[in-house]
mmCIF file of the N, C-alpha and C atoms, coordinates in Angstrom:
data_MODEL
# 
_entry.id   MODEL 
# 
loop_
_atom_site.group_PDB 
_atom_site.id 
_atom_site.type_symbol 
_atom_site.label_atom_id 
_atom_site.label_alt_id 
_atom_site.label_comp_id 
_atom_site.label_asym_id 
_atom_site.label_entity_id 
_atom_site.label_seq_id 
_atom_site.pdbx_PDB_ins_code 
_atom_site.Cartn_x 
_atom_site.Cartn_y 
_atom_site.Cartn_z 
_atom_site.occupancy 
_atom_site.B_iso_or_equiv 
_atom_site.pdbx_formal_charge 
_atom_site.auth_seq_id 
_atom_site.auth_comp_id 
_atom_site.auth_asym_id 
_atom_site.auth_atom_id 
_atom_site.pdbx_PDB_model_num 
ATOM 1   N N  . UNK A 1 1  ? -6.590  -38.451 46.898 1.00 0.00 ? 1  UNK A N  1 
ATOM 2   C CA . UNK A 1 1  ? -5.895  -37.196 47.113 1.00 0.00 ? 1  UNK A CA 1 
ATOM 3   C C  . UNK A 1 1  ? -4.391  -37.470 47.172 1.00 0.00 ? 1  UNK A C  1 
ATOM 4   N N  . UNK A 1 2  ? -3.742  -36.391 46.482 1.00 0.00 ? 2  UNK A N  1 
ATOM 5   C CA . UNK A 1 2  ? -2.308  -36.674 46.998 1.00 0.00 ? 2  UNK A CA 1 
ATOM 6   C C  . UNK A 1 2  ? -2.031  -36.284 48.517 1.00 0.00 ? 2  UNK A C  1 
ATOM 7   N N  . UNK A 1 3  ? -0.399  -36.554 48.733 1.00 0.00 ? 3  UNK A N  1 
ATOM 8   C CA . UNK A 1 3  ? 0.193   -36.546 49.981 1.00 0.00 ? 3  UNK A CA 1 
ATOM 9   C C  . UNK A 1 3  ? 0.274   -34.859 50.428 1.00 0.00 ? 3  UNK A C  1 
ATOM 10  N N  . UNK A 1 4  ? 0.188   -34.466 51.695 1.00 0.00 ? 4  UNK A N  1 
ATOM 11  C CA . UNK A 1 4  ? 1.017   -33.286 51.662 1.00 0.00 ? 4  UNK A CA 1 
ATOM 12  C C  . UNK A 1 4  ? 2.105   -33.255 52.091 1.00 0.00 ? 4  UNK A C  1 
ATOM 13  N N  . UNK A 1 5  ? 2.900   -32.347 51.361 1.00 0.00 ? 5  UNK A N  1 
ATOM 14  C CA . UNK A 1 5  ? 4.047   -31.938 51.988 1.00 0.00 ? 5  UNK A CA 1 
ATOM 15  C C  . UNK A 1 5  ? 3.452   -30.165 52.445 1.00 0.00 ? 5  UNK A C  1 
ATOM 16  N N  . UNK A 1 6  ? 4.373   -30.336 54.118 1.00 0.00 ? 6  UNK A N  1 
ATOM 17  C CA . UNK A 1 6  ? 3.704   -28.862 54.762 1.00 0.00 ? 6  UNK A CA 1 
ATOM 18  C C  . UNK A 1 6  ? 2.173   -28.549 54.558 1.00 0.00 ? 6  UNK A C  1 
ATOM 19  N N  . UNK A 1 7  ? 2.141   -27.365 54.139 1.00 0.00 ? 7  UNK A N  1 
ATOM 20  C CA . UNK A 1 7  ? 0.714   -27.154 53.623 1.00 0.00 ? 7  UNK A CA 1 
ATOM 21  C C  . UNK A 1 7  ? -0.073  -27.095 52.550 1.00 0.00 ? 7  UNK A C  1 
ATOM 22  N N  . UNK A 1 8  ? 1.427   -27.692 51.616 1.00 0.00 ? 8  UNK A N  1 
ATOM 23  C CA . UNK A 1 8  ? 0.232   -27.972 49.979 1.00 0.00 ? 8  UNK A CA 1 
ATOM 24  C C  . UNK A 1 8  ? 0.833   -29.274 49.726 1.00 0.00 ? 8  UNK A C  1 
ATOM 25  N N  . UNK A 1 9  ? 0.304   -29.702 48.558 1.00 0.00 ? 9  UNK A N  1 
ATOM 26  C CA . UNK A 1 9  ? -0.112  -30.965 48.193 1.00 0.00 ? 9  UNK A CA 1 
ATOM 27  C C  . UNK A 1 9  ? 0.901   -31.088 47.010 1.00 0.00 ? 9  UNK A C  1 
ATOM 28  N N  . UNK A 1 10 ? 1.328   -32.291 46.656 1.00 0.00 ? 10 UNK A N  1 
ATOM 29  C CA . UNK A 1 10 ? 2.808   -32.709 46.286 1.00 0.00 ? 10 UNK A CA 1 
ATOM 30  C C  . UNK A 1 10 ? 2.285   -32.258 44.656 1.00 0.00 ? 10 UNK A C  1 
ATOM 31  N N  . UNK A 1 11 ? 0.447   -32.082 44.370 1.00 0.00 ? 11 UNK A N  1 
ATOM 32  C CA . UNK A 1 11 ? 0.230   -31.782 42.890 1.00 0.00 ? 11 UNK A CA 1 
ATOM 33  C C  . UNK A 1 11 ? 0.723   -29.956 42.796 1.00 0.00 ? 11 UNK A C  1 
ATOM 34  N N  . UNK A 1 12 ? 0.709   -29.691 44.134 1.00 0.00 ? 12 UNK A N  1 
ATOM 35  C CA . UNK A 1 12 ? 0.973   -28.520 43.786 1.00 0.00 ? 12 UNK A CA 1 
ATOM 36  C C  . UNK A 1 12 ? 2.607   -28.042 43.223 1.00 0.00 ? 12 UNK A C  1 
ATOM 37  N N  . UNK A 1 13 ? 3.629   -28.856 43.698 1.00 0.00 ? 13 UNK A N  1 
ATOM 38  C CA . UNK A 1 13 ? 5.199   -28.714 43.720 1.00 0.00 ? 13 UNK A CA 1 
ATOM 39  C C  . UNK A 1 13 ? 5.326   -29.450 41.994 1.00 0.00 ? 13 UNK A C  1 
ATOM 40  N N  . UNK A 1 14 ? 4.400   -30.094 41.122 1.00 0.00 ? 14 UNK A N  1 
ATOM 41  C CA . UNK A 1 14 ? 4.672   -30.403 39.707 1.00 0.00 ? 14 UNK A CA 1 
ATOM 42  C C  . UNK A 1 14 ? 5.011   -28.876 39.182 1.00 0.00 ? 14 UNK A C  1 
ATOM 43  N N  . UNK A 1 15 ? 5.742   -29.576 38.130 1.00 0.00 ? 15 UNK A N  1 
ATOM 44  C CA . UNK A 1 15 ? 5.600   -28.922 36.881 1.00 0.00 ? 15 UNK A CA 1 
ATOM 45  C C  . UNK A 1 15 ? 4.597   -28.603 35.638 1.00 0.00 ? 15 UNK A C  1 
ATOM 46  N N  . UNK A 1 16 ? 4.468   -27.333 35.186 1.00 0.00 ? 16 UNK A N  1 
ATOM 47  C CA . UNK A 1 16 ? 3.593   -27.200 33.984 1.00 0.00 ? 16 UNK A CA 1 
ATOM 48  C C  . UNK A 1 16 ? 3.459   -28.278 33.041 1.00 0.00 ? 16 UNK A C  1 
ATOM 49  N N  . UNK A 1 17 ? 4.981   -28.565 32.279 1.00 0.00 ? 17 UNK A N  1 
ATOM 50  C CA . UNK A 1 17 ? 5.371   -29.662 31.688 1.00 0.00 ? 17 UNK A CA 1 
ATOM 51  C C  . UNK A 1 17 ? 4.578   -31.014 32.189 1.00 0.00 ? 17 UNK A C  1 
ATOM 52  N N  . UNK A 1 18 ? 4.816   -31.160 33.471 1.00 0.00 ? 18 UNK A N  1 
ATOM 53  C CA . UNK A 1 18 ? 4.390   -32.370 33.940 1.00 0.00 ? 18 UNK A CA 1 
ATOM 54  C C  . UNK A 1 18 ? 3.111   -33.161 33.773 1.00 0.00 ? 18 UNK A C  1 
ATOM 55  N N  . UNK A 1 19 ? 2.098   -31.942 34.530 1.00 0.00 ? 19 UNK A N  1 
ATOM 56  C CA . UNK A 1 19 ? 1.295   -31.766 34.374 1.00 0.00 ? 19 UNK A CA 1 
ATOM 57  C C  . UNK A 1 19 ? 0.505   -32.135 33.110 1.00 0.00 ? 19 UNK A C  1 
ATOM 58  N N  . UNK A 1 20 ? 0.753   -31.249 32.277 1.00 0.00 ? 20 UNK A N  1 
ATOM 59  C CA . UNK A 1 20 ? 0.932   -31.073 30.583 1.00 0.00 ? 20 UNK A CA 1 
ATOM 60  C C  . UNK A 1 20 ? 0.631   -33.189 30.048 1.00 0.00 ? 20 UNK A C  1 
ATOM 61  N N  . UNK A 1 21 ? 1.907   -33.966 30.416 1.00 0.00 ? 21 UNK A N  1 
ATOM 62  C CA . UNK A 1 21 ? 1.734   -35.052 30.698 1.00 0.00 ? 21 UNK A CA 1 
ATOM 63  C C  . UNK A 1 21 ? 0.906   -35.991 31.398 1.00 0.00 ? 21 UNK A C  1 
ATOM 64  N N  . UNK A 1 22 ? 0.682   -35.784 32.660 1.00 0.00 ? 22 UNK A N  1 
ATOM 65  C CA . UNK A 1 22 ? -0.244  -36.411 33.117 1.00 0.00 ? 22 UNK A CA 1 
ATOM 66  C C  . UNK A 1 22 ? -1.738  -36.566 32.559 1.00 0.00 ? 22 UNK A C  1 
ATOM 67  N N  . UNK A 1 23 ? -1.874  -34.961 32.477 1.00 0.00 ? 23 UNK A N  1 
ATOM 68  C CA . UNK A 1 23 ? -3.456  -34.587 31.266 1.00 0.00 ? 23 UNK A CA 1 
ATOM 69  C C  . UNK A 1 23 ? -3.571  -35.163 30.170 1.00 0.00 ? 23 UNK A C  1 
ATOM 70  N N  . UNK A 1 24 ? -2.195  -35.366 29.589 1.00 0.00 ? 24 UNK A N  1 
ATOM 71  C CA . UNK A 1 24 ? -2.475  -36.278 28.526 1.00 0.00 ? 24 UNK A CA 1 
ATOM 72  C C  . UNK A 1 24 ? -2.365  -37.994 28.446 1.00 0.00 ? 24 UNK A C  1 
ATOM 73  N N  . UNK A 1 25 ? -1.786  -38.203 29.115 1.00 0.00 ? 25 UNK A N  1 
ATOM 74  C CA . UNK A 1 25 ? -1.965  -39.846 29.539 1.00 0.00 ? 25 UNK A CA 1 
ATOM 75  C C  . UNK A 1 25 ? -3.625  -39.769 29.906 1.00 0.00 ? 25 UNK A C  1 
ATOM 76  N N  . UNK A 1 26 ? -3.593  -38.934 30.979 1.00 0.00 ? 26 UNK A N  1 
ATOM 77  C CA . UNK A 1 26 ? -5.266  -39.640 31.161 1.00 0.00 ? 26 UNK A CA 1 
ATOM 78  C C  . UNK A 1 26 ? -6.592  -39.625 30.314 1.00 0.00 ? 26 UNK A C  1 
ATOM 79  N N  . UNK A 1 27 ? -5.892  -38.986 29.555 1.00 0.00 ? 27 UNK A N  1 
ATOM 80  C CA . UNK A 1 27 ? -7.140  -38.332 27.998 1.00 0.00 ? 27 UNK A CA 1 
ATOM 81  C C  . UNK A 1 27 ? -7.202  -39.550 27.222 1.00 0.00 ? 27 UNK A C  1 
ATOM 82  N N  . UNK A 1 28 ? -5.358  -40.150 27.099 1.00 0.00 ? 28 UNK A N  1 
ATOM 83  C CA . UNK A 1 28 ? -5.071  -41.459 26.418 1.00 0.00 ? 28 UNK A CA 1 
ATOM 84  C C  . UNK A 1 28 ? -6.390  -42.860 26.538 1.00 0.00 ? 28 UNK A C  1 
ATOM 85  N N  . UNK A 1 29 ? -5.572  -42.719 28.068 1.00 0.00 ? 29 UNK A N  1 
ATOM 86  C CA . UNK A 1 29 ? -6.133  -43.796 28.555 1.00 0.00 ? 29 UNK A CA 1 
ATOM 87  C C  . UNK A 1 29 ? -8.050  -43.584 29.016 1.00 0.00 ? 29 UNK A C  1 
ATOM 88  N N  . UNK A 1 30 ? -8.455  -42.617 28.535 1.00 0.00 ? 30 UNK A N  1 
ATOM 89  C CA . UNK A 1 30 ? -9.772  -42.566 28.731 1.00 0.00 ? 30 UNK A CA 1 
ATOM 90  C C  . UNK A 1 30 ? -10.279 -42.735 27.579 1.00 0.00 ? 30 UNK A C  1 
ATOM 91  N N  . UNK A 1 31 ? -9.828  -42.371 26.404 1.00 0.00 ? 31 UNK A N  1 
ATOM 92  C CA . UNK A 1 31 ? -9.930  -42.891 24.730 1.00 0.00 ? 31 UNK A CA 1 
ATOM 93  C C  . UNK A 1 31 ? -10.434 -44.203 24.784 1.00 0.00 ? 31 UNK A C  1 
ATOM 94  N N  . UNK A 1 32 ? -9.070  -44.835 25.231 1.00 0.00 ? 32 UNK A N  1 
ATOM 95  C CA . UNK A 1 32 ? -8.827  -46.148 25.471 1.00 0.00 ? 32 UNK A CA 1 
ATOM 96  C C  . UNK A 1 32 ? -10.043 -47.037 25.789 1.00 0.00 ? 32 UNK A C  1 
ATOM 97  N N  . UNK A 1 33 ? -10.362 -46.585 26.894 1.00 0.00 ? 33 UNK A N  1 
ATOM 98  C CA . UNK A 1 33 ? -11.966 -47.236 27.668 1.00 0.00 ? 33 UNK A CA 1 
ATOM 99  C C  . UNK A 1 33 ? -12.995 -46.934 27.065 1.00 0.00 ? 33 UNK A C  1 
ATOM 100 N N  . UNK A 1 34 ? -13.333 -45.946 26.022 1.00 0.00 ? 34 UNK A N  1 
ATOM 101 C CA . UNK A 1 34 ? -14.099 -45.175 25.582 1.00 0.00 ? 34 UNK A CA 1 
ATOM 102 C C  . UNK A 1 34 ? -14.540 -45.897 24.230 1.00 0.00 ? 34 UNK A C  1 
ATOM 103 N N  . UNK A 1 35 ? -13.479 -46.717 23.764 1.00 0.00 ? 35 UNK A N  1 
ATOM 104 C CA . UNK A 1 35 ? -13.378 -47.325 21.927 1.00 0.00 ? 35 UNK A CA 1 
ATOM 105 C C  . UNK A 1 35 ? -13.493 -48.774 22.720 1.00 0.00 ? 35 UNK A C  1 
ATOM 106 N N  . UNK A 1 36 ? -12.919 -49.151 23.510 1.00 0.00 ? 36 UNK A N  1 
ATOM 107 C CA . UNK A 1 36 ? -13.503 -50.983 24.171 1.00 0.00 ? 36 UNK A CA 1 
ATOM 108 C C  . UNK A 1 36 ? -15.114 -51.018 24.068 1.00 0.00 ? 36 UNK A C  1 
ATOM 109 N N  . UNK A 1 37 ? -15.279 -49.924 25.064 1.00 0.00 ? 37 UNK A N  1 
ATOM 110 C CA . UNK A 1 37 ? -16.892 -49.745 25.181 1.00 0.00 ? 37 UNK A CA 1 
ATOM 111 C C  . UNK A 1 37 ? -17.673 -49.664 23.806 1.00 0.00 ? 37 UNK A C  1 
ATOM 112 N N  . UNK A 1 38 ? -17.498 -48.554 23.000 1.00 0.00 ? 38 UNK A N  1 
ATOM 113 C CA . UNK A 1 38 ? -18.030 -48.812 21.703 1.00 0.00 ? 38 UNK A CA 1 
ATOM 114 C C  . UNK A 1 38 ? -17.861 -50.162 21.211 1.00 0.00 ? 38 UNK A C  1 
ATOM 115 N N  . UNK A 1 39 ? -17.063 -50.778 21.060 1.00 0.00 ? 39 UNK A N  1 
ATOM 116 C CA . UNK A 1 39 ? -16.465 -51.950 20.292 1.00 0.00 ? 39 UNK A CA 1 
ATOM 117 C C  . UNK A 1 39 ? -17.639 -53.357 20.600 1.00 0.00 ? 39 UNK A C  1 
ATOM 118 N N  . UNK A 1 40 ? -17.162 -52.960 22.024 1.00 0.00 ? 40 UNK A N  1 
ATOM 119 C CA . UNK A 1 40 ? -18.326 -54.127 22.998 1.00 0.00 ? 40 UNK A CA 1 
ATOM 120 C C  . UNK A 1 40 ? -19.654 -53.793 22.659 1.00 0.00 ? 40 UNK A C  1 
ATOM 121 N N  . UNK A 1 41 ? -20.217 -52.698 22.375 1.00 0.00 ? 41 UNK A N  1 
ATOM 122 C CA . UNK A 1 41 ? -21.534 -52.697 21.811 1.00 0.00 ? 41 UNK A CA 1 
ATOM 123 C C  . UNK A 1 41 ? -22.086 -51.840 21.036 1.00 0.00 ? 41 UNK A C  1 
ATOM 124 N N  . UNK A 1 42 ? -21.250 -51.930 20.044 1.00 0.00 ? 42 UNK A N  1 
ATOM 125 C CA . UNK A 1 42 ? -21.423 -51.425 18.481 1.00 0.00 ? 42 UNK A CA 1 
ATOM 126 C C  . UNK A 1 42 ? -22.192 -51.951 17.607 1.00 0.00 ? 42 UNK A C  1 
ATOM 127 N N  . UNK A 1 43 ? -22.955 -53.236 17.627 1.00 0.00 ? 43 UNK A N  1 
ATOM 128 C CA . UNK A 1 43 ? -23.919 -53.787 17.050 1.00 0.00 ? 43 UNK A CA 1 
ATOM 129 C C  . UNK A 1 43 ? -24.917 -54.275 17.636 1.00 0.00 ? 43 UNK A C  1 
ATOM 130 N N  . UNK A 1 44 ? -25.003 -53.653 18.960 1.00 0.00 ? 44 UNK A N  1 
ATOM 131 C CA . UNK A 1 44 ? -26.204 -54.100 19.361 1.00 0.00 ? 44 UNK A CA 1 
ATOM 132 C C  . UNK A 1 44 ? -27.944 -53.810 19.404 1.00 0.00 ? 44 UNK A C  1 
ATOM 133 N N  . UNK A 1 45 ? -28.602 -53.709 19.723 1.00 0.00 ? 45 UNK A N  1 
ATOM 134 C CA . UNK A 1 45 ? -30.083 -53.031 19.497 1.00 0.00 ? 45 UNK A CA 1 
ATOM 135 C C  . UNK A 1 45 ? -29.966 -52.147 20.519 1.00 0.00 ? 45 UNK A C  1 
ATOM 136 N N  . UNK A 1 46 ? -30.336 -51.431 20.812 1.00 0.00 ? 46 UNK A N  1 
ATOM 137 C CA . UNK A 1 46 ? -31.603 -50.459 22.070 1.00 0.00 ? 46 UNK A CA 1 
ATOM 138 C C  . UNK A 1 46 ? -32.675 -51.366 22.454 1.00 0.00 ? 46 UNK A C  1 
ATOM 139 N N  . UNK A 1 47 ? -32.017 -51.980 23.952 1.00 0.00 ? 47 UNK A N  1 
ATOM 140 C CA . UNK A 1 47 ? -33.105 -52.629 24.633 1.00 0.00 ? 47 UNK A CA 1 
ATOM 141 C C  . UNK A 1 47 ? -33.233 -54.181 24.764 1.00 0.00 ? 47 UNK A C  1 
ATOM 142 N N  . UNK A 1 48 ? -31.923 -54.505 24.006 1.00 0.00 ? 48 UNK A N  1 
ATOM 143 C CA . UNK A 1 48 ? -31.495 -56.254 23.936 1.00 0.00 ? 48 UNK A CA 1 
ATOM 144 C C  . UNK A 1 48 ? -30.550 -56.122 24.757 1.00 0.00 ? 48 UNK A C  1 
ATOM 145 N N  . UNK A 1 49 ? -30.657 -57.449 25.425 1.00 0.00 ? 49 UNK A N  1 
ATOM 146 C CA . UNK A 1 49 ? -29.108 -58.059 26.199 1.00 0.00 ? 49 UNK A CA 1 
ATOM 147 C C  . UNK A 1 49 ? -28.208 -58.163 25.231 1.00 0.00 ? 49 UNK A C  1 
ATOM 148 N N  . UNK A 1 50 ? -27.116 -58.211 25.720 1.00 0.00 ? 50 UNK A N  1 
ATOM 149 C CA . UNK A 1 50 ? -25.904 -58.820 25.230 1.00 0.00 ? 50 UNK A CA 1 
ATOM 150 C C  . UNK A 1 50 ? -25.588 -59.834 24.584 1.00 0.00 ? 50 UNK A C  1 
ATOM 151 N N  . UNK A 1 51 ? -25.436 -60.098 23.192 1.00 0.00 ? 51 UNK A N  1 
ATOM 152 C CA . UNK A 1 51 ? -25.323 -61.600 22.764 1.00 0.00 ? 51 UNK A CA 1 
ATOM 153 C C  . UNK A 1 51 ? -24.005 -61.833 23.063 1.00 0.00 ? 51 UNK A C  1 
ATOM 154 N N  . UNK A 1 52 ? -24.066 -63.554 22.991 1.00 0.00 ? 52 UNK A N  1 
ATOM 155 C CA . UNK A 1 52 ? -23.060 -64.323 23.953 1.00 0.00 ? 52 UNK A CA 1 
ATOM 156 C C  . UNK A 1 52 ? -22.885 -64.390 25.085 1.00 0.00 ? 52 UNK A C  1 
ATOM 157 N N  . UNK A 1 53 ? -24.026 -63.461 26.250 1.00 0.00 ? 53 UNK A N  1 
ATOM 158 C CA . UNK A 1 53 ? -23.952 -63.985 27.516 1.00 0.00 ? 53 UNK A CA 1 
ATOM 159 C C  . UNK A 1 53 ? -24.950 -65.003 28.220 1.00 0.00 ? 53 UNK A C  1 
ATOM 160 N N  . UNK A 1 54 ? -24.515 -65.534 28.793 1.00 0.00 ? 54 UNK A N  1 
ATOM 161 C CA . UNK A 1 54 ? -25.720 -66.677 29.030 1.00 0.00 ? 54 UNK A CA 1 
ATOM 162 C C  . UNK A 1 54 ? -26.942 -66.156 29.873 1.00 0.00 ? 54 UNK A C  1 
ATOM 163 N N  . UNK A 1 55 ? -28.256 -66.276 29.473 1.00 0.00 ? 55 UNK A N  1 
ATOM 164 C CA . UNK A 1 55 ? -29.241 -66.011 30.550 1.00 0.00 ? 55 UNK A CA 1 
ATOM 165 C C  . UNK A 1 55 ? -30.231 -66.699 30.748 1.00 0.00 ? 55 UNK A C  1 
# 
């Protein structure tokens, strides 16, 4: 949670603009995690371990 200032919360004192930004960084950076993950197991079967980890 953010901080408060008084009785609302410091997300409340942003800007539209800002905002606008933040939503999109985190869309970025959720892409981001989203294409590793594919990447990491884009050739694998349904129902196999992981090749290259030791077991």
């Amino acid at each position: 949670m953010t901080a408060n200032i008084g009785n609302k919360h410091i997300a409340q004192h942003r800007g539209a603009k800002e905002r606008a930004e933040i939503r999109k960084t985190n869309i970025a950076r959720e892409a981001v995690k989203q294409a590793e993950a594919r990447a990491k197991y884009r050739n694998q079967q349904k129902g196999k371990p992981l090749q290259g980890t030791a077991a």
